[in-house]
Every structure is written in structure tokens, then in C-alpha cells.
N, C-alpha and C positions, 0 to 999 in steps of 0.2 A: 407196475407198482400197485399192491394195494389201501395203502394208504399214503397220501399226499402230509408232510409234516412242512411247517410253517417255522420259518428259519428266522429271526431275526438280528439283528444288530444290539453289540451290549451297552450298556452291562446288564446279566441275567440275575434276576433273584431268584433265589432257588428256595421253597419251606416244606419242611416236612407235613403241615397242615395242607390236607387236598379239601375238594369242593365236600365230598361227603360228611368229613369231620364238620366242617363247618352246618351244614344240614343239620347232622346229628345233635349240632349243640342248641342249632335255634331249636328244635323238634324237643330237646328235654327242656328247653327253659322257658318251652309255652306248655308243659306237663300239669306245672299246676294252676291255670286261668283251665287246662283243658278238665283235668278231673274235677275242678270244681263245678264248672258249669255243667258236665255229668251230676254230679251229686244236687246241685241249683233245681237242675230242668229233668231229671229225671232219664227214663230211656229213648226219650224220640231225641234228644241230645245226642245220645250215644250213637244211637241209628246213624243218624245225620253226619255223623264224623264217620262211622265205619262205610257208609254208602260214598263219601266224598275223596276219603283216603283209597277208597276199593279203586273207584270208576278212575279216579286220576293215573296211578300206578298202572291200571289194567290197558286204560287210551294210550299211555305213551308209550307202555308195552307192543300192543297192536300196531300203533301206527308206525315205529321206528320199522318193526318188523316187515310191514309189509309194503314199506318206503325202502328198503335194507339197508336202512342205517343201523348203525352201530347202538343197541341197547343201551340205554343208561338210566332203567330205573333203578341198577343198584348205586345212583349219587344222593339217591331220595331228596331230589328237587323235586320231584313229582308227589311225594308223598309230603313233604312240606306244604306243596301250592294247595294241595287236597285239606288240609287239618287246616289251614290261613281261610280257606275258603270257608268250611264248616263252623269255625269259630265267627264267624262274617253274616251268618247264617241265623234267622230268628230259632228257636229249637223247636216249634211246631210246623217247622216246614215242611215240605214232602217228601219222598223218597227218591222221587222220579224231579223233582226242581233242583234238587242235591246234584242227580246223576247229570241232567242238562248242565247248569252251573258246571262241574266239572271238565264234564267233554270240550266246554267252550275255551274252560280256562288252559286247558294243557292243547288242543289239536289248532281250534281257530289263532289263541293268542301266543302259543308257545310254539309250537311246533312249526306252523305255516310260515311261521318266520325265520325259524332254523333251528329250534331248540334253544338250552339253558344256552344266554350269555347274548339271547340274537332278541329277544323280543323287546318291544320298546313301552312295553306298560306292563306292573306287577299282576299277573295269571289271575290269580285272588281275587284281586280287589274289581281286575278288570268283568270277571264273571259276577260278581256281586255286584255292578252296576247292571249288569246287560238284564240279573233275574229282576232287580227291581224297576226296571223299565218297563220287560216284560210280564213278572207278576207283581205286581204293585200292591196290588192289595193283601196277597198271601206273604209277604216279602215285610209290608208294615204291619202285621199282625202279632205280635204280643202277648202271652198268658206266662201268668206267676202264679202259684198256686192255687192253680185250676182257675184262675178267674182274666178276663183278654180287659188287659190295660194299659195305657197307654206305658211309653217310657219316661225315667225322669224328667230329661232334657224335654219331653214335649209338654209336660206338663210345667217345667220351668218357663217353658217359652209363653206359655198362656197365664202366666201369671200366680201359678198356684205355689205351692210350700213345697218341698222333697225332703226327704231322710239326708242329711250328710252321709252319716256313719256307713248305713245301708248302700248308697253310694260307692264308699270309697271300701268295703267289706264285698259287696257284690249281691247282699239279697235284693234285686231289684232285677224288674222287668229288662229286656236286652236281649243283644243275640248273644249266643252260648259262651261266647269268649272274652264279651266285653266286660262283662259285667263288675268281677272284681279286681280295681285298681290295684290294689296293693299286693293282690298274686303277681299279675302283669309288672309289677313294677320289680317284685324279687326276681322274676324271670329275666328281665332286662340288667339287673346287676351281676347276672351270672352273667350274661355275654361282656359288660362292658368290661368285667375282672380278665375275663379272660381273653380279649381285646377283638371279640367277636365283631364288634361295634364299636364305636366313639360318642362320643356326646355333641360332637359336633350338629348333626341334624336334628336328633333328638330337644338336645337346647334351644336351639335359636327357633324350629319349631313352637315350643312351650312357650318359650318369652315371648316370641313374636305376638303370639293368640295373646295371653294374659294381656300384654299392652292394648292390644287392637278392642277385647272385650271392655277392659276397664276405662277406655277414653268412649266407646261408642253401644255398652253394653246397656248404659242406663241406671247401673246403681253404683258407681265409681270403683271403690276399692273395696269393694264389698266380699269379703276373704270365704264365707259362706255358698257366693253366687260364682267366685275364681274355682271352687273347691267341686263345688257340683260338676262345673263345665266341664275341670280337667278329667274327672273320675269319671262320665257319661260318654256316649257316641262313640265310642271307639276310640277314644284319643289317644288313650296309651296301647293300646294297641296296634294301632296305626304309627303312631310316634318314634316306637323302639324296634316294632317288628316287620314292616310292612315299609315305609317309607327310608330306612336304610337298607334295603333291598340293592347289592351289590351292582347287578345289573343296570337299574331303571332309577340308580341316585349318580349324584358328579362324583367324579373322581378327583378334583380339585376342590384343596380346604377352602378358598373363598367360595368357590360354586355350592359346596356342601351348606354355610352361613346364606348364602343368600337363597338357594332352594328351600330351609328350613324356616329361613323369613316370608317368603313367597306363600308355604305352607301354613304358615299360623294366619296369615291376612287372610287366605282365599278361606279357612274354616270360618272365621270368624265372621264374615261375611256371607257364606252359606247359610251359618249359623244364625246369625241376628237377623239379615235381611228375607235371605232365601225360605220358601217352603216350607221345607223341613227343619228337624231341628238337631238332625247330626253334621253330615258336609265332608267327615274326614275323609271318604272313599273317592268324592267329586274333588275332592283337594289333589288328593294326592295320586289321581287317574290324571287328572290335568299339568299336574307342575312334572310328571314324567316326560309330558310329550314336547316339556320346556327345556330336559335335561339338556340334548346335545346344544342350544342358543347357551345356554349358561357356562356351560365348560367351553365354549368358544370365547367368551366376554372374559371369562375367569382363569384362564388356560396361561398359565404364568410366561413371560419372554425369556427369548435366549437371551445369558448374560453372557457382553462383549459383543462389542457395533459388528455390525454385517458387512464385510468385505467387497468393496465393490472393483466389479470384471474389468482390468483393463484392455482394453479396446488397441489391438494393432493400427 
């Protein structure tokens, strides 16, 4: 036999939607957070997406082939983790931290584990931890109109004033993707329309944070300092696109509320106490590798009592 098929017990659902349509929709509905940040940052921007989309598509090409598994960069999961990655990415990065980042996200975290559907933390996010471990400093590095400055969020965290508007519009320092909230956001309502997503994560996510900043933030309900937080650090991009990641989110609706509660506490905590002053990547790397304990605790019972064996 050359291929082995996996048989189950029903009942089956059957959808005309495969893995690639679904790709293809998250891929046009981060189009416009991606052209902007092109048009934002200029062409080391652009670079950095073409080098990240190139090298991810080209790794899992090579490696499938010379593993002889079966090709699937036409599901453009790979060309997804690539652009998730890039937009993750400050826009003066390098060409060659772009290509690393890559290779690690699709061979070490995708692939060594078995491909789309086997790895247990999102490709993306996971290489965007490993570059800022390993380049730190190239990795926190920052320039907005030719000039290296810090981000909103850090400069909120020390005490200073920020642009809302600019904020939640995108002309502000960032990596290439974060930047404008209310692209990110139109792109998210194209997936929830078309039931790409729910709101399930997404929400209890958001709420969770707002609660957690507003009782331990320091300035209460201060709708100015809720507004910065949510539109900063990657939140909505992490929020809509990244942490409802089919793979590495639960598959049960209690598990989905309580991973998205988990989510907003562990930012907010990052956030206020930690370091730094984004957290969403360390969030949501971490609350992955809580998924399978969650859908265990959350993993609904069979209704009607358990039959017990009688004993001759």
C-alpha cells in the first residue's frame, strides 16, 4: 500500500471548505495590516516579508522532499507561518534573521513534529520568540521615519503620553504588522463573517486583559490607557490571528473561554510586571503548551451513566 488512510468511527462531517481555502482566507484578510505596513516601513518591510514567505515555502518544500513525504506547500500553511512571521518582525530587521526565523518556524517547530496539524506551538510566534532571545537587541530595535524609537507600549510603560489616534490608525513605531489596529481589526471581521473564526478566543481574550489592566494597571478605567494597550504589542494581531490557530487553540467551547482568559491574565502580567512591554508572543507560546490539560478539564462527558460489566 502506498498510502496508509485512517478509518474512523461516525458520524463523519463532510465540508466543501479544505485546509487551503481556509489559508487563503486568513492570507487575504491580513492583506491589508500587510500593505500597510509595506506603505508604513517602507521596502525593508517588503524584503522581510518576501525573504520570510520565500524561505518558509522553499524549507518545507526541501525538507518534505527529501524526507519523501508528500508536498504540501500547495495548503499555503507554510506561506501563512511565513507572512505571520514577517508581520511579527520589527521592519529593520535583517535578511538573513528573517531566513533563520523561518527555517526554525517551518523545519525545527513544524515539520520535526510531523507537519501541519502535529506541532504543539504556533510556527510564527514560536520563531519570533527564539529571534528575540537570540537577537535581542536587533529584534528590540525600532525606526519610524528614519528615526530608532522606542514603541508606544514602552513608552506608556515609563510613564510618557502616546498618540491614541496614531495608535489605533498605525503611524507608530512596531513590527510591520502590528501597527494598525483597525486594519487588523477589518481583517478579522472578514474571517468572523465567514466563520473562519469565532469570537470565542478572541473575546474572553480582550475582556480578560481589560479586566486584569484596569484593577492592576494603575490608572482604573482610564479608556485612553484600555485604548493604547489594546491597539499596541501585537494584541490584535495575536488576538484574531495567531492565538485562534486551529492546531495549538482547544477544540472545546469551555476550553476556547478559558484559554482566552488565561491569555489576557498572562499579557497583562507580562505587560505591567514583566520586562517588556508587549508579552502577547510569551502569552500565547505558553497557554499553547496548556492546550491539551485544558481540553482534558474542559472535554464535555458522555451523557447517560456508564454501564457496569456483570461479573459471572
Amino acid at each position: 500500500m502506498s498510502e496508509l488512510k485512517h478509518v474512523s468511527s461516525s458520524p463523519h462531517i463532510r465540508s466543501k471548505i479544505t485546509t487551503s481555502n481556509i489559508m487563503l482566507l486568513v492570507i487575504f484578510a491580513l492583506m491589508p495590516a500587510t500593505l500597510f505596513g509595506v506603505w508604513n516601513f517602507g521596502i525593508s518591510a517588503l524584503m522581510n516579508i518576501v525573504v520570510c514567505v520565500g524561505v518558509s515555502v522553499g524549507a518545507e518544500f526541501i525538507y518534505e522532499k527529501l524526507m519523501h513525504k508528500k508536498v504540501t506547500v500547495n495548503d499555503y500553511s507554510a506561506a501563512l507561518t511565513g507572512l505571520l512571521l514577517a508581520l511579527n518582525l520589527p521592519p529593520n530587521a535583517t535578511w538573513w534573521m528573517s531566513a533563520i526565523g523561518s527555517l526554525f518556524a517551518i523545519i525545527v517547530v513544524k515539520q520535526l513534529f510531523g507537519g501541519l496539524g502535529q506541532n504543539f506551538m504556533n510556527p510564527a510566534l514560536a520563531a519570533r520568540c527564539f529571534l528575540l532571545i537570540a537577537f535581542t537587541g536587533r529584534m528590540t530595535d525600532f525606526t519610524y521615519d528614519g528615526v530608532s524609537t522606542a514603541t508606544p507600549l514602552a513608552l506608556l510603560k515609563n510613564g510618557e503620553s502616546v498618540n491614541i489616534l496614531d495608535m489605533v490608525i498605525g503611524k507608530t513605531a512596531g513590527t510591520i504588522g502590528e501597527t494598525s489596529a483597525v486594519l487588523l481589526l477589518a481583517g478579522a471581521a472578514v474571517l468572523i463573517v465567514l466563520g473562519v473564526i469565532d469570537l470565542r478566543i478572541p473575546a474572553s481574550y480582550i475582556i480578560s486583559f481589560v479586566v486584569f489592566i484596569v484593577i492592576f494597571g494603575g490608572h482604573g478605567f482610564d479608556l485612553n490607557y484600555i485604548v493604547a494597550h489594546l491597539s499596541g504589542g501585537g494584541l490584535m494581531l495575536g488576538a484574531f490571528f495567531m492565538a485562534t490557530d486551529y492546531v495549538t487553540s482547544p477544540i472545546t467551547s469551555k476550553g476556547q473561554i478559558v484559554y482566552g482568559i488565561l491569555l489576557g491574565i498572562l499579557t497583562g502580567i507580562f505587560r505591567l510586571f514583566g520586562g517588556s512591554a508587549e508579552g502577547v508572543s510569551y502569552a500565547i507560546i505558553f497557554c499553547n503548551l496548556l492546550v491539551p490539560l485544558i481540553e482534558r478539564v474542559t472535554m464535555p462527558k458522555p451523557f447517560g451513566p456508564e454501564e457496569k460489566e456483570v461479573q459471572a
